[in-house]
Structure formats: structure tokens, C-alpha cells
PANU-61643 format. One record per residue (C-alpha): residue in one letter; x, y, z. Coordinates in nm, 2 decimals. Example, Ala and Ser with C-alpha at 12.3 -4.5 7.8 and 13.67 -1.06 7.14 Angstrom:
REC   code        x        y        z
REC      A     1.23    -0.45     0.78
REC      S     1.37    -0.11     0.71
END
This chain:
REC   code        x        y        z
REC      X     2.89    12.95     6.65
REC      X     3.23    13.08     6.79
REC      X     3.53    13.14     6.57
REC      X     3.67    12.85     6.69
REC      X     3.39    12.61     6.60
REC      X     3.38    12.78     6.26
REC      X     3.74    12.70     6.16
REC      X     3.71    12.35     6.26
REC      X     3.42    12.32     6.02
REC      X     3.59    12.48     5.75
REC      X     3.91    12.28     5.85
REC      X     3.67    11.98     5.85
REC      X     3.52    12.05     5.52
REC      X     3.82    12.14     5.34
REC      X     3.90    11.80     5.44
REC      X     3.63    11.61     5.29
REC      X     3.62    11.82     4.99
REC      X     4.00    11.95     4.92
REC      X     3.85    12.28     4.80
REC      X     3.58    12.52     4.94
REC      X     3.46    12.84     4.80
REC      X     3.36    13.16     5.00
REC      X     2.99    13.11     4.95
REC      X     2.98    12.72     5.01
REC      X     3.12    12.79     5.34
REC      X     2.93    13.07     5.41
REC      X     2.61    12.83     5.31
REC      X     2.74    12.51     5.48
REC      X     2.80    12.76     5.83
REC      X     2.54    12.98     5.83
REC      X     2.70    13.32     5.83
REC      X     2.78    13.61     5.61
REC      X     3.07    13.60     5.31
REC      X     3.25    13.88     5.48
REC      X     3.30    13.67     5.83
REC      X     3.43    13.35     5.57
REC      X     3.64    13.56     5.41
REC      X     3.81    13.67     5.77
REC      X     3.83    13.33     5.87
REC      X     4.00    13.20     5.56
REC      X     4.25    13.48     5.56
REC      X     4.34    13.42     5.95
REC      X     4.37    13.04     5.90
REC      X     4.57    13.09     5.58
REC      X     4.82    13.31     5.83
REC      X     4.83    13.04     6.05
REC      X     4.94    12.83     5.76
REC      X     4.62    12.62     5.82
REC      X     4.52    12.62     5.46
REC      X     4.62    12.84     5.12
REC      X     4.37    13.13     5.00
REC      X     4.27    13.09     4.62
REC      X     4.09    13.34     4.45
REC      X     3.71    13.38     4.57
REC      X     3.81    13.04     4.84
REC      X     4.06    12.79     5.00
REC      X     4.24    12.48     4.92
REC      X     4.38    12.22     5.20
REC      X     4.72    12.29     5.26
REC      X     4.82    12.09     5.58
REC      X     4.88    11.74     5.70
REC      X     4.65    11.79     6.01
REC      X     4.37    11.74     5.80
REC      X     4.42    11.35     5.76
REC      X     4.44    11.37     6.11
REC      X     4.17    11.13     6.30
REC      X     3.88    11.33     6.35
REC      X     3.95    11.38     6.75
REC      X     4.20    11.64     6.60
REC      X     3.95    11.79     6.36
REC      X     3.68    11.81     6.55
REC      X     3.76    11.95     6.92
REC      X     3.49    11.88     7.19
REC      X     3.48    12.15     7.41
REC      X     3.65    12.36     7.16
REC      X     3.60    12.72     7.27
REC      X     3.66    12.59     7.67
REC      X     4.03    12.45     7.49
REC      X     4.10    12.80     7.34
REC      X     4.11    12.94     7.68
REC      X     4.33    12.70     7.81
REC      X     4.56    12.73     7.54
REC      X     4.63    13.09     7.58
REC      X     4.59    13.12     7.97
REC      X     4.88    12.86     7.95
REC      X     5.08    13.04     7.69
REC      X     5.15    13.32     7.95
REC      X     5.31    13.09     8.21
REC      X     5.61    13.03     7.94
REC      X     5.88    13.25     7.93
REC      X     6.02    13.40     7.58
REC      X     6.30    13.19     7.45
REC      X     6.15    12.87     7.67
REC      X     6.24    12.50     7.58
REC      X     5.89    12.35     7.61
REC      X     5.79    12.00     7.62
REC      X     5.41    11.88     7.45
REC      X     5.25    11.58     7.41
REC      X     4.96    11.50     7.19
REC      X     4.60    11.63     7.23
REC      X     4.32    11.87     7.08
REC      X     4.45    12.07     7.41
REC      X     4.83    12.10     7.34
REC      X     4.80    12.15     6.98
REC      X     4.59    12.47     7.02
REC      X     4.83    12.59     7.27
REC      X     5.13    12.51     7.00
REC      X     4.92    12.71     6.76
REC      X     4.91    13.00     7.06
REC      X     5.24    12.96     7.10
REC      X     5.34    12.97     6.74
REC      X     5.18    13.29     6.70
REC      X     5.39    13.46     6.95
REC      X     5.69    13.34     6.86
REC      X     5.96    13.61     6.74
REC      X     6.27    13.70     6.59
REC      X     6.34    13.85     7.04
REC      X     6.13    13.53     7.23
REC      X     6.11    13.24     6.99
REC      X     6.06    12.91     7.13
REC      X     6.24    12.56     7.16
REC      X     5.93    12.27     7.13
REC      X     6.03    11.92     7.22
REC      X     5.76    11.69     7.12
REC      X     5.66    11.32     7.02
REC      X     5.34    11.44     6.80
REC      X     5.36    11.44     6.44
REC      X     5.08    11.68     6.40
REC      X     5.24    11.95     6.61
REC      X     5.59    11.92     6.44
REC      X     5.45    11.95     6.12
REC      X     5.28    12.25     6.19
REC      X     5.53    12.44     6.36
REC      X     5.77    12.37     6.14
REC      X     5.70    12.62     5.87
REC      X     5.73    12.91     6.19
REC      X     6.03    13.05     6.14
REC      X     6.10    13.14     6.50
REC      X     6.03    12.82     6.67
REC      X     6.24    12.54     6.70
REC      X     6.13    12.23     6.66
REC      X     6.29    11.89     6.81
REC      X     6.12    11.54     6.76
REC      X     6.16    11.28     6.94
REC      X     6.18    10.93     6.79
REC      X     5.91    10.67     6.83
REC      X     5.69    10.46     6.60
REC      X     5.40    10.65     6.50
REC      X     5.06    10.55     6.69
REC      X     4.78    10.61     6.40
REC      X     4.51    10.73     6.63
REC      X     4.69    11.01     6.72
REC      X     4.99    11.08     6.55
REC      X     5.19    11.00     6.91
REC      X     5.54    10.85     6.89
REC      X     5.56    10.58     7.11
REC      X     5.86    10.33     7.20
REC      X     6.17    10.28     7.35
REC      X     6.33    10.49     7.04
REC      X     6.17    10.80     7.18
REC      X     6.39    10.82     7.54
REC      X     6.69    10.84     7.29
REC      X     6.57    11.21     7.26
REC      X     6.43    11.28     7.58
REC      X     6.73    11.16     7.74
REC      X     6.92    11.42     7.64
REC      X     6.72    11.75     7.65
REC      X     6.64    11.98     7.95
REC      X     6.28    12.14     7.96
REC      X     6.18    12.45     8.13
REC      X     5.82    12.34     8.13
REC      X     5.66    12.09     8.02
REC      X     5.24    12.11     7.87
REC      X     5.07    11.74     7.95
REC      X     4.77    11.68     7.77
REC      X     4.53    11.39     7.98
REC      X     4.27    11.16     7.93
REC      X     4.22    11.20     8.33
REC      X     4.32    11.36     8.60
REC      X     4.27    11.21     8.93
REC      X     4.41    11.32     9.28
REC      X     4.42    10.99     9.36
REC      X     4.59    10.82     9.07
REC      X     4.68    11.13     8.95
REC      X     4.74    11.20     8.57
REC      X     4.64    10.88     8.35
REC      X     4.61    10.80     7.95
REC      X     4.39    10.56     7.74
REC      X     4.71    10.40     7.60
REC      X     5.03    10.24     7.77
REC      X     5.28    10.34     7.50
REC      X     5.16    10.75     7.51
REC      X     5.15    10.75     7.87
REC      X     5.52    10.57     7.93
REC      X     5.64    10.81     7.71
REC      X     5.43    11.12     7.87
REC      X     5.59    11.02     8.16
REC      X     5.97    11.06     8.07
REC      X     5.87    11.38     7.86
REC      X     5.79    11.55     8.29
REC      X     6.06    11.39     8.40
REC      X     6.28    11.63     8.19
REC      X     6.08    11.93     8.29
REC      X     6.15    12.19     8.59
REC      X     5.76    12.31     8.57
REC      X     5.46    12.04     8.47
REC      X     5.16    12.17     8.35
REC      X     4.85    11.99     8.28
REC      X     4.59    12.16     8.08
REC      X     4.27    11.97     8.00
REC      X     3.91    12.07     8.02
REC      X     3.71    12.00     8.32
REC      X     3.54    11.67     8.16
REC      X     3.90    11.55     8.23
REC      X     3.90    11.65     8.57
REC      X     3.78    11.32     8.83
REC      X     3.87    11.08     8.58
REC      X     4.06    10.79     8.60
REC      X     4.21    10.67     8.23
REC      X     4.37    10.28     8.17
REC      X     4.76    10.36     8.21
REC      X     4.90    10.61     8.48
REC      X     5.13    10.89     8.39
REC      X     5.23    11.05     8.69
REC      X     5.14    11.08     9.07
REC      X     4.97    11.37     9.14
REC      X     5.21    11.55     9.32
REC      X     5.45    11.54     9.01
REC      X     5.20    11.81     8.84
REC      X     5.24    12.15     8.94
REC      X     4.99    12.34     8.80
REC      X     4.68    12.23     8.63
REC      X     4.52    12.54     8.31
REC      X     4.14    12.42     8.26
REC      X     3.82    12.57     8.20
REC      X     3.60    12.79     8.47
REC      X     3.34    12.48     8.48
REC      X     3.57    12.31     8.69
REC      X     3.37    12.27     9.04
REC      X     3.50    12.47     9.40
REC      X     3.52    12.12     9.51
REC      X     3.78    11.95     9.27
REC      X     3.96    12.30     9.22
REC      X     4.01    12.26     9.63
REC      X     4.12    11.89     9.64
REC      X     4.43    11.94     9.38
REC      X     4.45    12.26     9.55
REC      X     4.51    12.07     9.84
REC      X     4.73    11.80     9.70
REC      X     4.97    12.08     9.59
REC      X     4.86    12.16     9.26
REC      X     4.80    12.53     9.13
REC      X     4.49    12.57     9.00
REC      X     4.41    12.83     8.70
REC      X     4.06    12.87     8.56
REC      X     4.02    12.99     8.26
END
């Protein structure tokens, strides 16, 4: 089991349970007290839950997030693509991110490089992102309105162009539900991907990072056209033959 799959279980079971000891998570995971330990002292860091003598307590909102933000499929394949696409953004950025398993690891990425020299400006319409940035000290958080959608802490609606209206990105992170060179990017749900959509509108630089499941696929409501995305971050399972179509229809192509 990576790291990463080991702190969404303990992220999951700190969930279920509000409070987890050392040795029930080293039971529940299979590995020793000493590698628990590490992990609940690195996730406490991360402000992803509070250390308590001989264990952890929950101490976030992300964990009554649905369980598609708990539980990332393709986890360690999403850590890659969070911090290949960290180094395309230049210190003191304004960066734009919507919601996803994929965009909040690279917020988390981004969080922990943020200083007091190259902190960052995050524009954003997801709750869970916002919430945990906020407590990082060198990164700026704006929100954009919206009503909240419950499935994934998205906000959706004509309140959120109020915001996006008025800001100027330097690049902007799109997390998909498909990505397409015929339709191009694409979402399950209208509301996300209308707002998606004026989020990259704002943006000088569009970057879609999404596993290579994603890559092919063809979601309910479109985004963008293809040739609106300029670089696509995703995982080294992507195959020659869809890295040379986008490559073709203009799109920079980084494997991670």
C-alpha cells in the first residue's frame, strides 16, 4: 500500500470513527506503529487531522465529504499529477481550480509550497479546497459564489460569474469527467461544467490534469472545445496513440 492509499484510509477511518489510535490503525492497515505514527504526524502538518497522545482525532471538514473525495481511485497515479502540475505555476501565481480528487491533491501540493517569497492566489468554486487552504498562511484564498452542489461541494449558478467576472488568472487547473478531442473537455453535471467553463475563460494558460481513465471519454455537458486546453498533466498509462491525437490537436502533453 502506498502512502497515499494509507492516508485515505486513515482519513477514511477517522471519518467513520472520529478517533483512531496508533495501533488500531496500524491493525486496520497492516503495517508497523512506527510507519502510523509518520503518517499521522505528516497529515497533522498538513492540517488533515490533530495528533492526540498515542493517536488522532478528525479535525477537517473534508471528511464529511462524499466518499469520491475520501476515497481517490487511481490515487497514487493522481499524486503524480498533482505535483508534475505544481511545477508549471509560477511563485506568487493567481491560479484558478475547480473541483475533483485531482485538483484537490494538487491544492494540497500547492499548499505545501506556498511561502512567506512565492505564496499563491487560489480562485475557486469548491468548498472543500477553500476550507482547507484557508488555515495556510501564505495562500490566498478567493471564493466564488454559487449554491453549493452536495455531491461535490461545487458552487454552481449564475451567483458565481459575479466573481469570476472580475478576476484575472494566470493559469487555470480543470479537473474532467472526460476528455475527448472531439468534444473536447466534458462534465457529468450542467451547472459544474457552465461554471468550469467561465473559470478558463479567465485564465491565460489551461491545464487539464486527469488520469488516463479520463482520457477518450465523452461526459453529459461540454466544457470546452479542445483547442481551448493547452496542456493536459496525466498519468504515464496514457497510450502513444491518445498522447499523439491531442498532441496533434494542439495540446501539450505531460506524462507523469
Amino acid at each position: 500500500m502506498s502512502r497515499y492509499d494509507r492516508w485515505n484510509a486513515i482519513l477514511e477511518l477517522l471519518a467513520q470513527e472520529g478517533r483512531l489510535s496508533v495501533e488500531e490503525a496500524a491493525q486496520a492497515l497492516d503495517v508497523s506503529t512506527a510507519t502510523i505514527r509518520r503518517d499521522f504526524d505528516q497529515l497533522a502538518q498538513q492540517q488533515m487531522l490533530m495528533r492526540t497522545r498515542g493517536g488522532a482525532v478528525a479535525q477537517s471538514v473534508s471528511y464529511d465529504l462524499p466518499l469520491r473525495y475520501k476515497t481517490a481511485r487511481h490515487g497514487s497515479e493522481k499524486q503524480r499529477i498533482a505535483e508534475a502540475a505544481a511545477e508549471l505555476v509560477e511563485p506568487g501565481a493567481v491560479i484558478g481550480l475547480n473541483g475533483g480528487t485531482t485538483t484537490s491533491e494538487l491544492a494540497r501540493v500547492l499548499a505545501t509550497r506556498a511561502t512567506l517569497d512565492s505564496g499563491f492566489t487560489i480562485v475557486t468554486n469548491a468548498l472543500n479546497i477553500a476550507a482547507e487552504l484557508t488555515v495556510r498562511r501564505h495562500v490566498k484564498i478567493v471564493v466564488t459564489g454559487g449554491v453549493a452542489r452536495q455531491q461535490s461541494y461545487e458552487l454552481i449558478g449564475p451567483l458565481a460569474s459575479g466573481v469570476l467576472e472580475q478576476v484575472t488568472l494566470d493559469v487555470a487547473f480543470l479537473g474532467v469527467d472526460g476528455l475527448d478531442v472531439e468534444l473536447g473537455a466534458s462534465a457529468d453535471h450542467e451547472g459544474e461544467a457552465s461554471v468550469n467553463h467561465l473559470l478558463i475563460t479567465r485564465a491565460a494558460r489551461v491545464v487539464v490534469v486527469a488520469d488516463s481513465s479520463k482520457i477518450g471519454k465523452k461526459a453529459f455537458s461540454r466544457i470546452c472545445p479542445i483547442e481551448q486546453i493547452d496542456t493536459l498533466v496525466t498519468d504515464a498509462q496514457l497510450p502513444d496513440l491518445a498522447a499523439t491525437r491531442l498532441s496533434d490537436a494542439g495540446v501539450t502533453v505531460v506524462r507523469a
